[in-house]
N, C-alpha and C positions, 0 to 999 in steps of 0.2 A: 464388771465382767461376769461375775456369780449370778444376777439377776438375767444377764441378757441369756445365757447359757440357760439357767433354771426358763426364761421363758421358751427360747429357742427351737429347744429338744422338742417338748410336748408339740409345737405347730410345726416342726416338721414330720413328728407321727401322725397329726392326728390330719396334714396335707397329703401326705403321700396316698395313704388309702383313697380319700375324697376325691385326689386327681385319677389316678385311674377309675374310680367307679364310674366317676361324672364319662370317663373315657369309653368305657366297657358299655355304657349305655347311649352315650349322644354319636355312636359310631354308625346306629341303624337309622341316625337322622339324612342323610342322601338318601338313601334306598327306598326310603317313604315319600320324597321330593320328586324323585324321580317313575314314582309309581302311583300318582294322586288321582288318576281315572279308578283304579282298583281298591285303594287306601281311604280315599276322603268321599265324602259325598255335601255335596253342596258346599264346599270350601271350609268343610269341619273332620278333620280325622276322627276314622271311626276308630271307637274303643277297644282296647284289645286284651276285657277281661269283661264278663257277662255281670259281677257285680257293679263295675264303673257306673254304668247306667244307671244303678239303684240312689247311687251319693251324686250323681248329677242330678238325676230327677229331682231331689231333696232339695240341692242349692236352687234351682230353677220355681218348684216349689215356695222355697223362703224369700223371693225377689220377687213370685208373682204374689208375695201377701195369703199363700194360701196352706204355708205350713201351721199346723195348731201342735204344738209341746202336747204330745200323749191323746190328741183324737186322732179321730178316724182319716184313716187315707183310703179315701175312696178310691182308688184306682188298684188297691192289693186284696188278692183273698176274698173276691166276691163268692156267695153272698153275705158268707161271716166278715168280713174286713179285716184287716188290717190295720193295726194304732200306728201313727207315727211314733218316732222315738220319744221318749219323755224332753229331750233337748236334741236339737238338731246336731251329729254327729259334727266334727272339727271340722273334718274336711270339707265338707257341704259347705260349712257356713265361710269357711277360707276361701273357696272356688265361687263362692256365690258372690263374695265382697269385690276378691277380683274382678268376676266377670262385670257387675254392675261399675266397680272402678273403673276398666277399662274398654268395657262394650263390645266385649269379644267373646264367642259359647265356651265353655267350660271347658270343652273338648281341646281348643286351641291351647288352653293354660294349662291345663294337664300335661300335654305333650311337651312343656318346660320344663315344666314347675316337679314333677313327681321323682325323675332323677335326685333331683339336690335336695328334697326330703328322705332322699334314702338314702344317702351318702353322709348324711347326718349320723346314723348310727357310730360309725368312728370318733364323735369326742366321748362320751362318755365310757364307751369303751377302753381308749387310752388313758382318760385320765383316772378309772377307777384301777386300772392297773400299774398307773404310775404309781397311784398313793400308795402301792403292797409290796412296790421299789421290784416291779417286773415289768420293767422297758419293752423287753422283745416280745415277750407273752403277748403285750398290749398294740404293739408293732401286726404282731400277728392275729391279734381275734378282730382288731379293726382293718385288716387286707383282706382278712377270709369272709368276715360280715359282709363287706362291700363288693368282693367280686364272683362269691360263690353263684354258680349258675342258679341253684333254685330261686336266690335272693334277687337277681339279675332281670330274672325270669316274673317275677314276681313284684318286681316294682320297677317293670320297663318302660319308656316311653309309654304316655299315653293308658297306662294302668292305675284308674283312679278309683286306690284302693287301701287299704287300713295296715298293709304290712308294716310298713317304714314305721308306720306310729306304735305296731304294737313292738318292735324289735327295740325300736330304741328306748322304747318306756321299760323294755325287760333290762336296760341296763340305767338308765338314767334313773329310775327310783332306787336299784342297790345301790349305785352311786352316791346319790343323797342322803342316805342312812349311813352307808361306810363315812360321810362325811362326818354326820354326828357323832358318831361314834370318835372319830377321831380328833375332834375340835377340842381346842388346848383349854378352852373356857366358856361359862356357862351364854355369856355372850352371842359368842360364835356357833353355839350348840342349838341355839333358838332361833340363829337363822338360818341355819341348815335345817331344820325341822321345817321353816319354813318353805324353803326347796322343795322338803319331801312332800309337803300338803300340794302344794303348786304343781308338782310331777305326777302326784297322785291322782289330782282333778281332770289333770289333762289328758292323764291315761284314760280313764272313765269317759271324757266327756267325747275323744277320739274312739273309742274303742265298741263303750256302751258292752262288755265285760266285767262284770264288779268279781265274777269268782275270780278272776286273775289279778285282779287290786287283792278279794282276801290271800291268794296264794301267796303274792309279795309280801305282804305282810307277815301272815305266818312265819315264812324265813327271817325276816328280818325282825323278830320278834326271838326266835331261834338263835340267831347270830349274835343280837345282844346280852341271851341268857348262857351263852355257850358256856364260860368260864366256870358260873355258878352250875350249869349243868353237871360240867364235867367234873365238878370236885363230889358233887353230890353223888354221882356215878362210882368214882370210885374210892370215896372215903365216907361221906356220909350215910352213906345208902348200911355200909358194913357197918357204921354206928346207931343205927337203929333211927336216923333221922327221916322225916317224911322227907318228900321234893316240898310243902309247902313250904314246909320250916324252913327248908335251907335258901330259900327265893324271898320269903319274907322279908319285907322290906329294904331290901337292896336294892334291887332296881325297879323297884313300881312304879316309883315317880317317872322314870327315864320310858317303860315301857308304857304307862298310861300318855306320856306325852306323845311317842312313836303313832300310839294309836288315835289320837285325836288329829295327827297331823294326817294319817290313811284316810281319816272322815268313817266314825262309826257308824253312817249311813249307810253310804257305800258299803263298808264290808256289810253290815246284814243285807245289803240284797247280795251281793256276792258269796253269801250260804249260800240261800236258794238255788242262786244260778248254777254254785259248781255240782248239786241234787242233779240238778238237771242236766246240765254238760257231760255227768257222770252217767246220765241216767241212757241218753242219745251217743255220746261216743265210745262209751266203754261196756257199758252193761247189756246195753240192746243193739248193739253196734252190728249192721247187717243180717239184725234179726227180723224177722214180722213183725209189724204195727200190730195196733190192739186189734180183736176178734181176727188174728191172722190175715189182716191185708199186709198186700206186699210192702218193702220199705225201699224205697228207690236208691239208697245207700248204696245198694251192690255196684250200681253201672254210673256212678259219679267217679270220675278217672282217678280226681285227684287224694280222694278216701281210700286209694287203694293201696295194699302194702307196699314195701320196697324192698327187694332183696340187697345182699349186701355191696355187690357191681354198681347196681345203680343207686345207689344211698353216696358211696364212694363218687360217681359221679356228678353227681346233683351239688352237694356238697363240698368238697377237698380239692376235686377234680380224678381222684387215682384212688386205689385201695392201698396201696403202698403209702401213701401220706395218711389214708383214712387209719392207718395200721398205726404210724408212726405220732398220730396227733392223739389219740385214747391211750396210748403209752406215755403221752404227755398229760392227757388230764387223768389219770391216775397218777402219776407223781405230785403235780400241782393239788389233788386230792391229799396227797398223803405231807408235803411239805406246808401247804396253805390249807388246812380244812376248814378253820375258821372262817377266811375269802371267800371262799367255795360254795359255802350254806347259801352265801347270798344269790350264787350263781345256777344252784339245782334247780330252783324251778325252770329255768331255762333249761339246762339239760335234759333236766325228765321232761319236758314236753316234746324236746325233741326226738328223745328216744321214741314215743309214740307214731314216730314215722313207720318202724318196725310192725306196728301193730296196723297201722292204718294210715292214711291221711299222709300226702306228700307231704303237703304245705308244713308239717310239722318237722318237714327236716328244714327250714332254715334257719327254726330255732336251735339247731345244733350245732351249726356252722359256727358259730362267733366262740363258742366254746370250746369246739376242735380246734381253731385257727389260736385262742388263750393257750392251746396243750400242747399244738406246735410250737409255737413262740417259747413255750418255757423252757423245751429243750434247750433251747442255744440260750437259757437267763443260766440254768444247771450247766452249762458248757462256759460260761463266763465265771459265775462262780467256781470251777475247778481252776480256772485260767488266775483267775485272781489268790485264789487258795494256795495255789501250786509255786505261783512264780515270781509274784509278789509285784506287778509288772507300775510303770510308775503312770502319771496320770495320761503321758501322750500314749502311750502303748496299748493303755487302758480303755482311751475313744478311736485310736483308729481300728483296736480289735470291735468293738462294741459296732464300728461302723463297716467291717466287713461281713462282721455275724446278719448286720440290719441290710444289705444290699443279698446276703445270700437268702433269708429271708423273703425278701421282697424277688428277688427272681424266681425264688420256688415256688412260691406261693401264686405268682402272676403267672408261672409259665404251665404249672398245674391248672387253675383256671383262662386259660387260654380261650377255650369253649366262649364263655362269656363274652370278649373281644369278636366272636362272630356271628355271635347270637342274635338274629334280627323278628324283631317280634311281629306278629301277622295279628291283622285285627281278626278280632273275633268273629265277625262275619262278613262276606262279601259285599261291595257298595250296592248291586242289586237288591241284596237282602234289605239293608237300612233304606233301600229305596223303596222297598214293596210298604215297611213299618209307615213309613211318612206316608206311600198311597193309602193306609189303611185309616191313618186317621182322616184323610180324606173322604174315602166312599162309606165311612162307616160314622152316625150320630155320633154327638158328645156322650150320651147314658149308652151305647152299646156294650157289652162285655165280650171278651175274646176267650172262645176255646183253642187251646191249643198247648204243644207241650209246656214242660214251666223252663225249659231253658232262657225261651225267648220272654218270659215276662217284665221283667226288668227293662228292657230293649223296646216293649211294646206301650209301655207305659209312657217309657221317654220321649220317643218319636211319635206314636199316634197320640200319644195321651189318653188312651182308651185301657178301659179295668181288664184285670186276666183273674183268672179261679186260681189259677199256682203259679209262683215264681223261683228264683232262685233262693227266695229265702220261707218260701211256706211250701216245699212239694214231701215236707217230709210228713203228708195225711193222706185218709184214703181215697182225697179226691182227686187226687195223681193217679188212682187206681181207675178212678169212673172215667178221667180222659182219657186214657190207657185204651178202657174200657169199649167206647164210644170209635176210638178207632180202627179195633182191632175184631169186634162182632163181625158179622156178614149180614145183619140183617139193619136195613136202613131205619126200619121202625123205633128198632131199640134202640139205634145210635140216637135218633130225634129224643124218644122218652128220656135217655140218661142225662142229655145235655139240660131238655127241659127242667127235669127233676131235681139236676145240681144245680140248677134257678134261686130254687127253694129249699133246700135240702143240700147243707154242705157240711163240714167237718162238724159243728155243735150237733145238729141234727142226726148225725151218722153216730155218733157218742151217743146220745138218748136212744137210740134206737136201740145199739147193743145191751144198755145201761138196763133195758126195759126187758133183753132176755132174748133177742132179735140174733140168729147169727149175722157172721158174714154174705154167707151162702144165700139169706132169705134177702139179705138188705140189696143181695144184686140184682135177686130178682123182682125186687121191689121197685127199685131202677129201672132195668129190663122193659116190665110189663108197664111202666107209665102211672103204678099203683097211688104212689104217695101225691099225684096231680090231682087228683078230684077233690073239685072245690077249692081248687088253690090257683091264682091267678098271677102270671108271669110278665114284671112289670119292664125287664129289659132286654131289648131285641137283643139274640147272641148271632154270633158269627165265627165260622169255623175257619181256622187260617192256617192253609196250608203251603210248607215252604222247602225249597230246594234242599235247606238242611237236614229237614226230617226224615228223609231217602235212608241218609244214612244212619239215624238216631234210631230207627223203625225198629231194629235190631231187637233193642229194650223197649221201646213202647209196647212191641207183640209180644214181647217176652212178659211184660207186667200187665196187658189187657188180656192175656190167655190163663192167667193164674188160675190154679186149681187149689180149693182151701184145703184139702185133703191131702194131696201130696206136699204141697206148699212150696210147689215150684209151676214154671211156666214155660212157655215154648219159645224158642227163637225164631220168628218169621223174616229175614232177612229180604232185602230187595236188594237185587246188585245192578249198578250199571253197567253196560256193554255196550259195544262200536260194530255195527256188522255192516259188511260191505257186499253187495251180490256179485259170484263169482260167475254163477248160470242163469238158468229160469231155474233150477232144480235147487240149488245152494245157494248159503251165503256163508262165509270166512267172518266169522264171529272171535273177539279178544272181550275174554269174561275172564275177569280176575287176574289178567295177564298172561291167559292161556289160548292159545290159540286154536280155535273151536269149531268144525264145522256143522253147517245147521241144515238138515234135508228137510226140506219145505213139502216134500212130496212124502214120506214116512213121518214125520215129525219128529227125525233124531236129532240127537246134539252127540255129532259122533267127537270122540278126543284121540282117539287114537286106533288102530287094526283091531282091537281085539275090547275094546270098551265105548260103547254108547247110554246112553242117557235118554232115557224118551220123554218127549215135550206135550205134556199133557193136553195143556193149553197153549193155542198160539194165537194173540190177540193180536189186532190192526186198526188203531184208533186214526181216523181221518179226522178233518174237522167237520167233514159230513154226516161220518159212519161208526159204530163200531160194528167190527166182525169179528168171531170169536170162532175159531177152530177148533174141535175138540177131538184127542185121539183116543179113538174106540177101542185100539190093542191093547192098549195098559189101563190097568185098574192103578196107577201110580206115574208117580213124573215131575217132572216142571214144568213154569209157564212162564215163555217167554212172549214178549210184549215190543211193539213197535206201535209208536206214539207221536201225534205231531206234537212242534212246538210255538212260539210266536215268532219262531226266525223260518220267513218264507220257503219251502220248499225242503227244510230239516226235519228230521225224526230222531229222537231217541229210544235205542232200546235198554230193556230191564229184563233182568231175570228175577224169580222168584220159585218159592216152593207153590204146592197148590192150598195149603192153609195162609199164605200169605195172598196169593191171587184172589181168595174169596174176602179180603177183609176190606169193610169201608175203607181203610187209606188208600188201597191199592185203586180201588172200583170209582171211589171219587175224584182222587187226586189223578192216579198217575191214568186210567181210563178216562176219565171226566166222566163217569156213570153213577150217575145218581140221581134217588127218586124226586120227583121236582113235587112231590106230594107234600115233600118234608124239608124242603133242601134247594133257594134259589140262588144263583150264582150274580154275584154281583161285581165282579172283576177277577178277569183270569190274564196271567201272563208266563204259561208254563216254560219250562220248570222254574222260575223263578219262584212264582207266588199264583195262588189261588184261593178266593175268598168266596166265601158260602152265606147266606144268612138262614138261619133256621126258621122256617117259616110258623 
């Protein structure tokens, strides 16, 4: 009876979480069945996280024979490249076995498969909290790990992505050390180390992070010296003892074994790496790149702070629980500190959601949901203290505490249960990527923002200058760059010139005593081309999304080294409908706008108008361009055909955004054929250029 009970408990803790998560997540599976024109394209759901692509590309890669452990991946970061990983990342090589097992795109098994590797987080969860004899704690860090929206959000259907591996490796390696730690015998200590080397590989070989294998470490290097610290702290320190002395040789053997079980590899590159991590998220974090180029940090969504409403959101569900669970892991702080050590690095990383970076609040969630939970362990304990109650009184109290638990905790993240995840881009979009590897050679390289790199690699198979995981150089600046000039020449030179001339190249240059300022105009004027000969055709690829991304492209291709800020040239869509010959009833931004075709106002109301500087009329004949001669300032609004027969859309804009290549190529289709041939258009969807 003792055994079935001893196993019982833990699988109905460590079920309940699992079954609502698996819930919270496969509840958007209709909504995607029933919207597979807008959702899938070619009977493959599209991804609905711009990394996905990258760990597909890789599994796809490793089944067509063409992944190499640490060469070159041609298709990243032309013209410096990009290495593959030193070993092909877990997931790739998981999603790549499947797919080749079962003969279906990756895309399809992810849409399974990635739920129930997140919902995983809940065992080791509960069972590191059973062994510290806190049931609810564990009850609770494994319900909030599993349903918290950001978590939810972040390893939704169809998000074939690293969370789940890094959440659960933050507890399944404390896990395995709290094991050693606690094994009755040298036996059972050696195969818990064993655990930990095996959890530790896998973080590494999933994650490809070695500074957060050293992090774990550390703590857990920490946790096993705790004891000796603390006596040392406060008895031997006042005896004039070093900290050697009082560490000497008591636990070295135990610690030298910790660490052979991490892999002394591993942590030395995990120095380096957290130099670095420190170097990019903390120290230079939304600062300017070297010689003052912009760093595109500022307008990545997910790098951005969170105040305390939506931290509480993301996370708990409420600020009132978010209140209630930091009151708990302060206590749990202060009754378990020893536990705790193992669990800080999780914390502190979370906390860095404050500072930046959403994604870093779900690392916080599993340890708010621990500091909820313990309340009701501290509310059992008084219950037990107080009353002395006997053993049935004792489980059906312990089993109202676990149901109130669980309905707070469920009914707090509710959000989750409606949460239905939207792919990352339209089926049009992923249909233009596949057009593209079509109308474009195998050696082409693609200009274009670095959102779409990953995406473009996948589907065309064709190279890009930046992607989601290299746009953090100043070559993100030169395509910026190339967009946002007004003059078609210099768009041609910049493109040309980051041919030959990319991130190494741009470092020697400065290295050599070159500013910023000389290195654009170096760009600019075509300088660094002579004598230098450009071996693969580019193509410029413009896409419905970048309408609205334009925002930051203009903002980081207007950059001024001087002030070290930039402009925002925004393009907004609008609906306008003709009311006369003279007006049209224009809804810009949700406002309803009239537009005098005969004055050139954009009146909004009796006593405020707007003059339209520019009022352009692209046919697929013509373009005509209006220009109003009473103002020396304005807007320019824009009427534009598209590929649906007898449609137009219009666009607003400022008049520095009207004069910029995106506006003039893309949304006008005007551009100089001197420098720039069109080789398939299907506006607004997609628009593709090759530079001649």
């Amino acid at each position: 009876m003792f055994f079935i009970r001893r196993i019982s408990i833990p699988l109905i803790l460590i079920a309940v979480p699992i079954i609502l998560g698996l819930w919270a997540r496969y509840q958007a599976v209709p909504f995607w069945e029933s919207h597979k024109e807008e959702f899938y394209i070619k009977g493959r759901p599209i991804f609905t996280a711009y990394d996905a692509y990258y760990f597909a590309r890789l599994a796809d890669d490793y089944n067509l024979g063409v992944f190499h452990p640490g060469g070159i991946d041609k298709l990243r970061f032309v013209p410096d490249y990009a290495d593959y990983p030193d070993v092909i990342p877990l997931y790739s090589w998981i999603f790549a076995k499947l797919s080749a097992l079962t003969g279906k795109p990756v895309e399809n098994l992810a849409f399974w498969f990635i739920p129930i590797f997140a919902v995983l987080i809940a065992i080791p969860i509960t069972i590191f909290l059973l062994k510290i004899d806190a049931p609810l704690a564990a009850l609770g860090g494994a319900l909030a790990a599993s349903l918290s929206l950001i978590y939810v959000v972040r390893t939704s259907i169809n998000r074939l992505d690293t969370d789940s591996i890094v959440l659960f490796s933050f507890f399944s390696i404390p896990l395995a050390v709290l094991l050693v730690y606690l094994a009755p015998n040298r036996r059972q200590k050696y195969l818990y180390l064993l655990l930990v080397a095996v959890f530790s590989l896998t973080f590494y070989w999933g994650y490809l992070h070695p500074d957060l294998n050293l992090l774990l470490w550390l703590f857990s290097i920490l946790f096993l010296s705790y004891p000796l610290l603390k006596e040392w702290f406060f008895k031997g320190r006042k005896e004039g003892k070093s900290l050697k002395d009082s560490l000497k040789g008591k636990i070295s053997k135990d610690l030298l074994l910790l660490t052979l079980a991490f892999n002394p590899v591993i942590l030395l590159f995990g120095v380096f790496s957290l130099v670095k991590q420190l170097w990019v998220y903390v120290i230079h974090f939304n600062k300017p790149l070297y010689g003052n180029f912009p760093n595109v940090q500022v307008s990545i969504s997910e790098l951005q702070k969170l105040d305390f409403s939506r931290l509480a959101k993301l996370t708990v569900g409420n600020e009132t629980l978010l209140i209630l669970s930091l009151i708990g892991v302060a206590l749990f702080i202060f009754f378990r500190f020893r536990f705790f050590l193992l669990l800080l690095p999780t914390f502190l990383i979370g906390l860095l959601a404050f500072k930046g970076a959403s994604r870093f609040a779900m690392f916080l969630v599993p340890v708010l949901g621990i500091g909820f939970g313990f309340l009701f362990d501290l509310l059992m304990d008084f219950v037990k203290r107080r009353y002395n109650p006997d053993k049935w009184a004792k489980a059906s109290f312990y089993s109202l505490l676990g149901l109130l638990l669980i309905g707070t905790i469920t009914f707090s993240d509710r959000l989750s249960f409606k949460f239905i995840p939207q792919p990352i881009m339209t089926s049009d979009l992923a249909d233009a990527f596949i057009e593209l590897g079509k109308q474009t050679p195998p050696n082409a390289w693609i200009y274009t923002w670095w959102d779409y790199g990953y995406a473009i690699q996948y589907y065309a198979r064709r190279a890009t200058f930046h992607d989601g995981g290299s746009q953090l150089s100043p070559k993100t600046y030169f395509v910026a760059l190339g967009f946002t000039t007004s003059s078609p020449l210099a768009a041609y030179n910049i493109t040309k010139t980051l041919t030959i001339c990319g991130k190494k190249c741009i470092k020697k240059l400065l290295e050599e005593g070159k500013t910023a300022q000389q290195i654009k105009e170096m760009f600019v004027k075509g300088t660094l081309l002579k004598g230098k000969k450009v071996n693969h055709p580019v193509y410029w690829v413009f896409t419905q999304d970048l309408i609205g991304k334009f925002y930051w492209i203009s903002y980081f291709g207007s950059w001024n080294f001087k002030t070290l800020k930039g402009t925002h040239h925004p393009i907004y869509g609008a609906v306008c409908v003709p009311q006369s010959v003279r007006y049209y009833i224009c809804n810009i931004g949700g406002k309803p706008t009239l537009f005098d075709t005969w004055n050139l106002l954009l009146v909004l109301g009796r006593n405020r108008a707007i003059p339209v500087k520019y009022f352009a009329i692209r046919t697929p004949q013509k373009l005509e361009i209006e220009k109003n001669r009473d103002y020396p300032y304005g807007e320019a609004l824009e009427k534009v055909y598209t590929y649906k027969r007898d449609t137009y859309a219009w666009f607003l804009t400022d008049i520095g955004g009207f004069k910029t290549n995106f506006n003039q190529m893309y949304i006008l289709r005007n551009w100089d054929k001197k420098y720039f041939k069109r080789t398939k258009e299907k506006f607004p969807n997609y628009l593709f250029l090759k530079v001649r």
